[in-house]
N, C-alpha and C positions, 0 to 999 in steps of 0.2 A: 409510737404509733406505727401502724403496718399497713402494707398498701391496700390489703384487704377492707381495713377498716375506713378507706377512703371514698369520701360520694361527693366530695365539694370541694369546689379549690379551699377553703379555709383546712380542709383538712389536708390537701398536698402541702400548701404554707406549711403547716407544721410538721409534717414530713421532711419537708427539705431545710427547713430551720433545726432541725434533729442532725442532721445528717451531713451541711456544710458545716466548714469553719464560718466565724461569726464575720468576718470584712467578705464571703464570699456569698452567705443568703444578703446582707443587707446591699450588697449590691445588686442585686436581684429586685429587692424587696422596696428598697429605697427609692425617692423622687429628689426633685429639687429643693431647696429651702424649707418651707414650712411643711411641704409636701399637700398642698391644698388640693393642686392639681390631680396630683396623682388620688387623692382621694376622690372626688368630684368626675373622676374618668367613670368610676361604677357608679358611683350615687345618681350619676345624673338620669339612668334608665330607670332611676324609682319617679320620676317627673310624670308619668302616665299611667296610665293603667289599660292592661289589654281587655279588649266587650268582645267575649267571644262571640259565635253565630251555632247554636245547638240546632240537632232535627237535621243534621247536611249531608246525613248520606255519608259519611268519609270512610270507607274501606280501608283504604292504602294512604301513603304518604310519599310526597316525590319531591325530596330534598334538594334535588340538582338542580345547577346553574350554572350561567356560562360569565368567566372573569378572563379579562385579559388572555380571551381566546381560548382558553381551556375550559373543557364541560367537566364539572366539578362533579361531585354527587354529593354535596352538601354546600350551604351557604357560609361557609369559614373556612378559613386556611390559617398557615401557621404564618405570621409576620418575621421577618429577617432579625436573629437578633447576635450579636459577638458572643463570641469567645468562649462558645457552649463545652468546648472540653475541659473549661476548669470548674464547671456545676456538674459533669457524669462523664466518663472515659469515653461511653457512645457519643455525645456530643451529636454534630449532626446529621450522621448515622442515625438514631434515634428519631429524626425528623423524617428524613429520608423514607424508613420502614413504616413509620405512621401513618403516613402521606400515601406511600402505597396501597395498602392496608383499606383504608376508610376511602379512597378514590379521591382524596382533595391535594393542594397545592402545598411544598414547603419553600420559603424564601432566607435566602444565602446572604449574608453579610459579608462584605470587602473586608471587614474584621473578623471573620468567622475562623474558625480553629481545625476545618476541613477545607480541602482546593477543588477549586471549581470544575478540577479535571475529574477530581476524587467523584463529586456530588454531580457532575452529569453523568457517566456511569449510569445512575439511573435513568433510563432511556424511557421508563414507561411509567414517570411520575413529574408532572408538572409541577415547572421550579423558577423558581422569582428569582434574579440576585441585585440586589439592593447595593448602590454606587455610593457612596460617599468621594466626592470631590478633594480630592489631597494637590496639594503647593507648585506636586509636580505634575506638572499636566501630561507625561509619558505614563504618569500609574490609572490614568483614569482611559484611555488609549489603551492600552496592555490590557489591563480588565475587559472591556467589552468586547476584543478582539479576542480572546480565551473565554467568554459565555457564548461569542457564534459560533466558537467554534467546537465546545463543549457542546452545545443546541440547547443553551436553556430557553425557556417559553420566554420571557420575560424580562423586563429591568422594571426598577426604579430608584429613582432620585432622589434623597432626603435631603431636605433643604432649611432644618430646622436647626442644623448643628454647627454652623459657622463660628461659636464656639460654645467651649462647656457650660452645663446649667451648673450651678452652685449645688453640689451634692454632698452636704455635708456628711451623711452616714460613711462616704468614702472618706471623706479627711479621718474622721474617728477614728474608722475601724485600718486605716492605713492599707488598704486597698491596691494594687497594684497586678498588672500582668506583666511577667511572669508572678506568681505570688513570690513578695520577698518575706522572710522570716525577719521579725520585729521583736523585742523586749514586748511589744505589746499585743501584736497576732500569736506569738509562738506559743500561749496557752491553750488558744482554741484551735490550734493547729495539733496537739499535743492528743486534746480532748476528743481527736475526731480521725482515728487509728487508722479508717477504712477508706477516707478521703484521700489522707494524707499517702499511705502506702499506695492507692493507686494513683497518684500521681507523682512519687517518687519513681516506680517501678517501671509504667508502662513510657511510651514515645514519648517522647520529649515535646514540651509545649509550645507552640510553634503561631503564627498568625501566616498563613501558607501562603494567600495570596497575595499581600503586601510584604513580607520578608524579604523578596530578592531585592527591593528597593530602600525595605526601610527594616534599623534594625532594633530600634524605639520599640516597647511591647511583647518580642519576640526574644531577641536576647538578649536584651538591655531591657530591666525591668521600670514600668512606668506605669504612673497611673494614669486612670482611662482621661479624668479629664486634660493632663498635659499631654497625652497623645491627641487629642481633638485640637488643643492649643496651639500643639508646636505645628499639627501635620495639615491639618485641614486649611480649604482656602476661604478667605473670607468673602470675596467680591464677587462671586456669583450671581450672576444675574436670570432676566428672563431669556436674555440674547441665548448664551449659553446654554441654557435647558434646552431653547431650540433649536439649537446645534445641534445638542444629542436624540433629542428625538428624531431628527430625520438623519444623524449619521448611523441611529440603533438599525432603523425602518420596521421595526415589528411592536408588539406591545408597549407600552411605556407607561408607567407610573409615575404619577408626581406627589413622593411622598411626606408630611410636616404640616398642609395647606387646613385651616381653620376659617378664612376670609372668606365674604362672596366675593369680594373682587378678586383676591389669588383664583378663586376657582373659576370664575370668566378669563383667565388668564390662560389656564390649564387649558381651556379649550381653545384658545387662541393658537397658541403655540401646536395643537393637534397630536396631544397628550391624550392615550387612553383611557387613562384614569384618574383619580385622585383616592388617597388614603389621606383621608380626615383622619390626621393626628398629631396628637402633640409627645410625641416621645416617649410616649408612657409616663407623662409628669416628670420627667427627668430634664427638661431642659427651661421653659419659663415657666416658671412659677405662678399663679393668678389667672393661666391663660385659660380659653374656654376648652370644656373637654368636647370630644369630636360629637357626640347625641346631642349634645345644645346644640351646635351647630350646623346638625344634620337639615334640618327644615329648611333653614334659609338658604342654603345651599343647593338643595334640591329644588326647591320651588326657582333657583336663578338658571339652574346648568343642566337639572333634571332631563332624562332622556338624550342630550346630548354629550356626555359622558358617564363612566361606569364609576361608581361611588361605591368607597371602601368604608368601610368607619374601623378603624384600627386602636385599639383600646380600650381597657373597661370591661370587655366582655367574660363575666363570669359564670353567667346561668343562658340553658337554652333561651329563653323567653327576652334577654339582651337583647339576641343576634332578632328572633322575629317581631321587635318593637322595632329596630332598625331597620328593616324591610321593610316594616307598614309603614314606616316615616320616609319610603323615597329609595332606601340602600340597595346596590347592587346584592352585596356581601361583606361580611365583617371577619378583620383579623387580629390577633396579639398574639401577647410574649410571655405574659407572664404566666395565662391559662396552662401552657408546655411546659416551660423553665420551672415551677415548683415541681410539678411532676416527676419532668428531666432530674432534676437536681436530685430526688428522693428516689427513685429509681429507676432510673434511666431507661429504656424502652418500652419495658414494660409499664412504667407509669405514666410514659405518656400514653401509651396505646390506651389505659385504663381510663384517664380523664378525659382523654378525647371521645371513645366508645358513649361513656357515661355523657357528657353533651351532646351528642347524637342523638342520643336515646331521646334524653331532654327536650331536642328538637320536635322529634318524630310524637313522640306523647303530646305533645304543648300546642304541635300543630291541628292534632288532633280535636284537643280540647276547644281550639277556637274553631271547631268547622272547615277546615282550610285540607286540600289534597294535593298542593302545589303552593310553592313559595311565590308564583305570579299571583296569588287570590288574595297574600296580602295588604291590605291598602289602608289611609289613616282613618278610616272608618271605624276601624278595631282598634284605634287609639282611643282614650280619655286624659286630659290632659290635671292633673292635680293642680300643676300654675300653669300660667300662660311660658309656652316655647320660646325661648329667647334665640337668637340669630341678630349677626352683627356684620355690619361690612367694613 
């Protein structure tokens, strides 16, 4: 397949299942155990169906929105995700120029495979960087002391990882960062000439901003779940999060949250946001995906916090059922990461463009000239909305 020939994430998927070795799309590709979850992240936006409003007059379309303080010009950004230079040598570079480009937000992972010094550089592109909590409480100190000072927009906190999901596609496929070569990778390592030569050739593969500390991942190769195992902390609490939010004092995300009670929590502690998500199916298994969730959420904390739904999102008409259901704006990983992986800037630019487009037509089609005209009116619901506390 070629990039030309691409109009839907199922056809990036195949793009970049072409083009990694096989332990490096199914880590991508993969969830936890049965992987229910991670299925049930998209399915669950076929639960409604959108009633558009025809005869409305719509000229124009005005995608912008304001998220964690930044005026967006569309309702989606790219969620934080690791270790993007071993799926394309742009890595997040490739976020960075997309993010540009299209006027929305990219977010920066504590495991990310570019430094945070590298990724503020971009001065004129609003940037998320996602905390993960490690054992050593100097590395989570160090980190947000180098995002102030870097000036990114943003933090958030995941809080879903205290330890790894059962991901068995990584035990299979023997999985690991650094990639180590295996009796049992080294065929599709072998098979896959153009992956493999740039990542022999070019910088050496690095985790930039935890490396001075930790050398697990970087240069001692490990796989991702015994780096959450060994490094993350477990006992994390509310206390905590509310330390960091008022030692950040600007933006703050609290990212993992599924519950109405976590989400009256969120606003306790005086948390900007919540990103309703579960990991992309990657960490519990059975758990609700963030669009079931969305209603009762909203209907508990609605207007008093900025609501993410992070996940799932494959087609424009995802992100604008998630608006009419209460949402600020919607993010993920995977939408970019097939892309990324298959051709690196330019296919994200291409898939992102093409959900845009998506947007802009879909809005159209339901009557709407603005993402505030959304509202659960233009919902139909196929079963009754579940929401749980």
């Amino acid at each position: 397949m070629r990039l030309k020939n691409c109009y839907k994430s199922a056809d990036f998927r195949e793009l970049a299942r072409q083009r990694l070795p096989a332990p490096l799309f199914h880590y991508i590709d993969g969830g936890a155990d049965d992987e229910v979850t991670l299925r049930r992240n998209t399915e669950a936006f076929e639960d409604c169906d959108l009633v558009p409003n025809v005869l409305a007059g719509v000229k124009s379309v005005d995608l912008s929105t304001e998220v964690l303080g930044q005026r967006l010009s569309m309702p989606l950004f790219f969620s934080p995700t690791a270790m993007q230079r071993l799926f394309h040598h742009d890595g997040e570079r490739a976020l960075a120029a997309a993010a540009r480009e299209l006027g929305t937000m990219f977010g920066v992972s504590t495991i990310g495979t570019r430094s945070i010094e590298e990724l503020g550089a971009y001065e004129d592109v609003p940037k998320l960087f996602q905390i993960y909590i490690h054992n050593d409480r100097a590395i989570t100190t160090d980190l947000m002391a180098r995002c102030r000072e870097a000036n990114f927009n943003a933090l958030a906190l995941t809080v879903d990882t205290i330890v790894a999901g059962n991901r068995e596609r990584d035990h299979v496929t023997g999985m690991t960062t650094p990639p180590r070569l295996t009796a049992r990778s080294l065929a599709s390592f072998a098979l896959h000439p153009r992956w493999t030569f740039n990542y022999l050739l070019r910088e050496r593969f690095d985790l930039p901003n935890v490396s001075r500390y930790i050398k697990q991942g970087s240069s001692i190769s490990s796989s991702v779940i015994n780096y959450i195992n060994d490094q993350m902390r477990r006992d994390i609490d509310w206390d905590q999060a509310a330390r960091m939010v008022e030692e950040w004092g600007g933006p703050f995300a609290i990212k993992g949250v599924v519950s109405v009670a976590d989400a009256k929590r969120c606003v306790d502690i005086g948390a900007s946001a919540i990103m309703i998500s579960n990991h992309g199916g990657r960490q519990l298994d059975g758990s609700c995906a963030p669009f079931d969730q969305l209603q009762a959420i909203a209907d508990a904390v609605g207007g008093q916090i900025e609501l993410i739904v992070d996940g799932g999102v494959r087609r424009g008409t995802h992100v604008l059922k998630a608006l009419a259901m209460g949402a600020t704006a919607c993010s993920g990983g995977r939408m970019y990461l097939y892309p990324l992986a298959g051709a690196g800037t330019r296919g994200v630019l291409r898939a992102m463009h093409l959900l845009r487009d998506e947007m802009e037509r879909d809005m159209m089609l339901m009557g709407c000239s603005s993402v505030g005209e959304l509202d659960r009116a233009m919902l139909a619901p196929r079963s009754p909305f579940r929401g749980s506390v």
